[in-house]
C-alpha positions in Angstrom: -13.8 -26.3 21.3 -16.0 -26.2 24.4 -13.1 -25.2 26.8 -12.1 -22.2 24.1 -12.3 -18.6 25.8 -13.6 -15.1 24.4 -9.9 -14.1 25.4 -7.7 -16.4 22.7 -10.2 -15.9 20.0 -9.5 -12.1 20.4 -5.7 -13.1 20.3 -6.3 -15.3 17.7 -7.7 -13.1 15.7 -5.4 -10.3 15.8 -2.5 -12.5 15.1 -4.5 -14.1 12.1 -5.3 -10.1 10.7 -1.7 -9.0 11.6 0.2 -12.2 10.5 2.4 -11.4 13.5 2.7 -12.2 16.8 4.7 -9.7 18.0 2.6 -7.2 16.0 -0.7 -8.7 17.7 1.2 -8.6 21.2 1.9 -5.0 20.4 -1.8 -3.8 19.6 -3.0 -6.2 22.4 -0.7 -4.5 25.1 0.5 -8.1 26.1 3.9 -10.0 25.5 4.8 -12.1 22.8 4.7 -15.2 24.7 1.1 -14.8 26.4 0.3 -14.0 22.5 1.7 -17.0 21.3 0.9 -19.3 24.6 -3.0 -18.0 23.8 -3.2 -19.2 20.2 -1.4 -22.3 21.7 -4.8 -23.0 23.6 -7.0 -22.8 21.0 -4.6 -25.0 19.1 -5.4 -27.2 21.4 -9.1 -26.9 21.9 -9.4 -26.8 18.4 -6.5 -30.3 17.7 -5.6 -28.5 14.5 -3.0 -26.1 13.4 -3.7 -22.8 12.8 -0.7 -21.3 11.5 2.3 -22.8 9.4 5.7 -20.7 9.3 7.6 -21.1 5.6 10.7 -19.4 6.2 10.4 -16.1 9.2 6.5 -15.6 7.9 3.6 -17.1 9.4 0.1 -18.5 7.1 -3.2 -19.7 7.7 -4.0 -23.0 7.7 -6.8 -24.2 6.4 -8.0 -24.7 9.3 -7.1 -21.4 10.5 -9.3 -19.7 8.1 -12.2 -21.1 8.4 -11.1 -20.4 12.7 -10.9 -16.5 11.3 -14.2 -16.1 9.8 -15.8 -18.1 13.1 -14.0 -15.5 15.7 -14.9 -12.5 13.6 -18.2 -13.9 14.1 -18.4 -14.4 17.5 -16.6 -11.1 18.2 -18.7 -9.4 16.2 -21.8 -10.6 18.5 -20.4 -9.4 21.3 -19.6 -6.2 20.2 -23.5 -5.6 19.2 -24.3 -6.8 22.3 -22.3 -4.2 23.7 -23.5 -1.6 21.6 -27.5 -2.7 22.3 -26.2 -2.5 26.2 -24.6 1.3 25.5 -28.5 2.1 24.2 -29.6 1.8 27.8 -26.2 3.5 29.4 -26.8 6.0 26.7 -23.6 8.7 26.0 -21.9 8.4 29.4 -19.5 5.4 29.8 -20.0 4.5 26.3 -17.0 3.0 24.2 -16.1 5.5 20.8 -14.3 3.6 18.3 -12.9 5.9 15.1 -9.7 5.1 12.6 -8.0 7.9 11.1 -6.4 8.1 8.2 -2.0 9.2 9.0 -2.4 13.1 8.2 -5.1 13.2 10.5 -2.7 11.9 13.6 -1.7 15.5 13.5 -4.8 17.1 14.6 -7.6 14.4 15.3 -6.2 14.0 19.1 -7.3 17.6 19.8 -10.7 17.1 18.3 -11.4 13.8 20.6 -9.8 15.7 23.4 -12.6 19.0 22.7 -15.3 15.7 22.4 -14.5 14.0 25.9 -14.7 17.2 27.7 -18.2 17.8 27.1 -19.0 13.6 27.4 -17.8 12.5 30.2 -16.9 8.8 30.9 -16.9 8.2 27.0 -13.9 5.9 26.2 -11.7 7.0 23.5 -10.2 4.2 20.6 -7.9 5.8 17.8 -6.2 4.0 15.5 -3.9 5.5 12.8 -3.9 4.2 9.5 -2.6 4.0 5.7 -5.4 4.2 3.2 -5.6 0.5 2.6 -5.6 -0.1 6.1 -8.3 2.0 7.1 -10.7 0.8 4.3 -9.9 -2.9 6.0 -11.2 -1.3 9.0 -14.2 -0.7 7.4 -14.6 -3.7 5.1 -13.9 -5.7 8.2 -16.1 -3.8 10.6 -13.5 -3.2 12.8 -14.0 0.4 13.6 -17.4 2.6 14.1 -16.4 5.8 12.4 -13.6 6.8 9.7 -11.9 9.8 9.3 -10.5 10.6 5.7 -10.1 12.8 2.3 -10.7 9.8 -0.3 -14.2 7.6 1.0 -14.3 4.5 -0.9 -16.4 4.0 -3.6 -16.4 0.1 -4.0 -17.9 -0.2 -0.3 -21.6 0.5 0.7 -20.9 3.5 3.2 -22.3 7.1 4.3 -19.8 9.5 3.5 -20.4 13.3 5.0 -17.9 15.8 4.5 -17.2 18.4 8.1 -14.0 20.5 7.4 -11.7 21.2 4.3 -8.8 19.9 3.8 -6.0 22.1 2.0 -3.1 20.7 0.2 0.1 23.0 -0.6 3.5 22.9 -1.9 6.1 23.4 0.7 10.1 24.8 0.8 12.5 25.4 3.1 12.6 29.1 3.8 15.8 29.7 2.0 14.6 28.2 -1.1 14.8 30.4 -4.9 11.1 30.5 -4.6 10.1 31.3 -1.4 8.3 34.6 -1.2 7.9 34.9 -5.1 4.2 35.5 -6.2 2.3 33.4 -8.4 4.6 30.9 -9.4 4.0 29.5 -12.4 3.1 25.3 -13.1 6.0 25.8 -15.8 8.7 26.8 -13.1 7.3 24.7 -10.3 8.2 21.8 -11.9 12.0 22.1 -12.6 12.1 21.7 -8.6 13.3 18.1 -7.2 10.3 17.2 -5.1 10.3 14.6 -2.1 7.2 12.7 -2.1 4.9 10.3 -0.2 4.7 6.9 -1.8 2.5 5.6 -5.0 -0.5 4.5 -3.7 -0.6 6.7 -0.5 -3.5 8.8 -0.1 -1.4 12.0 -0.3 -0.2 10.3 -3.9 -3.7 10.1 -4.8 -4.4 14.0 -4.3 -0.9 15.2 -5.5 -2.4 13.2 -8.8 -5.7 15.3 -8.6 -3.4 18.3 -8.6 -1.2 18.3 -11.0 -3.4 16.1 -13.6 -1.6 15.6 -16.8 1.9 17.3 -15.0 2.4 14.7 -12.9 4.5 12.7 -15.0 6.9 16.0 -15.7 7.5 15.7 -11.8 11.5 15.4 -11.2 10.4 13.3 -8.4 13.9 13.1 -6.2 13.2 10.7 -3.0 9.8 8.5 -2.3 9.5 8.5 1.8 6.7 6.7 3.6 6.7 8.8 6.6 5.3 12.6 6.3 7.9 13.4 8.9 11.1 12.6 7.3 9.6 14.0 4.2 9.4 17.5 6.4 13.2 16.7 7.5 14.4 16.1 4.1 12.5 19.3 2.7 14.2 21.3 5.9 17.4 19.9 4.7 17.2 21.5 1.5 16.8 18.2 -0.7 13.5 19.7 -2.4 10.3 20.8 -2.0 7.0 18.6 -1.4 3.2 18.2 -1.9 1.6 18.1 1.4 -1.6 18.0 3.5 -1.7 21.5 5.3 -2.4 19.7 8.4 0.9 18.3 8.8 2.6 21.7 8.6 1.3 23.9 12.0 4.2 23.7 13.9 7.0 23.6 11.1 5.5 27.0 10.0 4.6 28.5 13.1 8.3 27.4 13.7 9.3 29.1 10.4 11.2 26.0 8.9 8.8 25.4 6.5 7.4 27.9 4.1 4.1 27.7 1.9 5.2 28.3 -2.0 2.8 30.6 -3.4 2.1 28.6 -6.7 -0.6 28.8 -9.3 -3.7 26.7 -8.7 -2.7 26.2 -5.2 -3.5 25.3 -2.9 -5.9 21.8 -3.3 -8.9 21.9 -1.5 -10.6 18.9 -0.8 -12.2 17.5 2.5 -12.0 15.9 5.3 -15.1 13.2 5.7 -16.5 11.2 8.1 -17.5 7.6 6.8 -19.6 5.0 8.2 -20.6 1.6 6.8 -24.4 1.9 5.5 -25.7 -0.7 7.2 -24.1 -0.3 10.6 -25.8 0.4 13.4 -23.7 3.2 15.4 -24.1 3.0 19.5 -24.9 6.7 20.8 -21.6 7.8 21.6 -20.7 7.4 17.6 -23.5 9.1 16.6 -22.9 11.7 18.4 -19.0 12.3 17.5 -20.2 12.0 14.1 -22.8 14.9 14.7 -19.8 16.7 17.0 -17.8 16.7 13.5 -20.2 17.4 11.2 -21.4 20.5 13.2 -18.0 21.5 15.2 -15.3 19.9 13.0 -14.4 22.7 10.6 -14.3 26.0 13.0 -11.9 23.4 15.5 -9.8 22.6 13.0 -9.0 26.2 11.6 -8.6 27.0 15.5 -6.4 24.0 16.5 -3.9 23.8 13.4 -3.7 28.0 13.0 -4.2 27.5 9.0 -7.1 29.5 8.0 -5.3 32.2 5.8 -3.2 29.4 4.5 -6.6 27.7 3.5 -8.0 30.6 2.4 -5.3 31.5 -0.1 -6.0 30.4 -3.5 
């Protein structure tokens, strides 16, 4: 184990998290074969397996566990090391590391774009995530700062709320109901709807909305990707649930109009979670303090949607 590098415990790692190579390859920015020709290495160092294929998936070992928790370990030391060193660079030239939950991909680049301008040198790291993914992030320490509507409850975090974040029922502009006033919950839901999947965080809030309706839905098509959910809505095969944030340009466009129904839209909000405990270099403390005091008034101004919001 002597002759094992920093280099193929990173590799290692991601592979062992991923249970891919070529999914590891792709968040490393490296080919396939200097993924697998890394973890080959440590194989060797280590004269143990550390994965086993049964049919096209890859496991753990054993071995390969115990490897996982030991480079977590190590990569986690020199990561604080890294942050203790970013006390003494201070802001400037300091590493920002935030995971955003998917609706957020929408927007979130704008924000980090507004941050940078005004820090200078800071590097930027966004990663896009599904609900369960992004609380791995957390769990896992894998990320400074998260950006979501739901924090977790089961985890020991600081959760601080900076913006709102409306929910709405869309249509295609030639639908029955678009323009009528104060639709009714009764009428709403005789509409096919096209919907996010069960378990998604938009799920989770099209629950909080409709409560005890939600099993009335006439629930047409279940799409994982907000974007073909738009398309499909566009197309005319229903209308949908969705965060407001997804919707600038498909209303600014005019393919997509906001249904004006009773008890919408949701509001709820966007927060900004950290892990209790962690200790947050500069340049994460002060994006969190960027949000919490900028966040809202960028928002409205970047994604056009405060009369949307507004609208109750």
């Amino acid at each position: 184990m002597k002759h094992a590098t920093f280099r193929q415990l990173k590799v290692f790692e991601a592979v062992a998290r991923l249970l891919s190579f070529s999914r590891a390859a792709e968040e490393l920015h490296l080919t396939q074969p200097a993924v697998s020709t890394q973890v080959k290495k440590l194989e060797g160092h280590v004269g143990l397996p550390l994965f086993e294929q049964l049919g096209k998936k890859i496991y753990l070992t054993a071995a390969g566990v115990e490897m996982l928790h030991a480079s977590r370990a190590i990569i986690q030391q020199f990561q604080d090391v890294e942050a203790t060193m970013a006390q003494f660079k201070g802001i400037s030239g300091g590493r920002l590391n935030v995971a955003v939950i998917s609706a957020g991909d929408y927007f979130f680049p704008r924000l980090l774009v507004e941050f940078a301008r005004s820090h200078q040198g800071v590097t930027l790291n966004m990663s896009v995530h599904n609900r369960e993914e992004l609380l791995g992030q957390l769990e896992d320490n894998l990320t400074d700062l998260a950006v979501m509507v739901r924090p977790p409850h089961d985890l020991d975090t600081v959760n601080e709320a900076f913006a709102p974040h409306p929910y709405v029922i869309v249509a295609a502009p030639g639908h029955p109901l678009a323009g009528k006033k104060r639709i009714p919950m009764s009428r709403l839901l005789r509409e096919p709807f096209v919907v996010r999947e069960k378990g998604s965080d938009t799920w989770h809030s099209m629950e909080e909305a409709f409560g005890d309706h939600i099993d009335k839905l006439n629930i047409a098509m279940e799409i994982k990707s907000t974007e073909t959910i738009k398309q499909a809505v566009i197309a005319g095969m229903g209308v949908s649930f969705l965060s407001a944030h997804t919707l600038s340009m498909e209303l600014q466009a005019g393919t997509l109009t906001v249904l004006d129904v009773q008890g919408f839209p949701l509001m709820l909000n966007w927060y900004v979670v950290h892990r209790k405990n962690k200790r947050l270099p500069p340049v994460a403390q002060a994006f969190r303090s960027f949000l919490l005091e900028q966040g809202s008034g960028l928002l409205d101004q970047t994604m056009g949607l405060r009369k949307t919001a507004a609208r109750k």
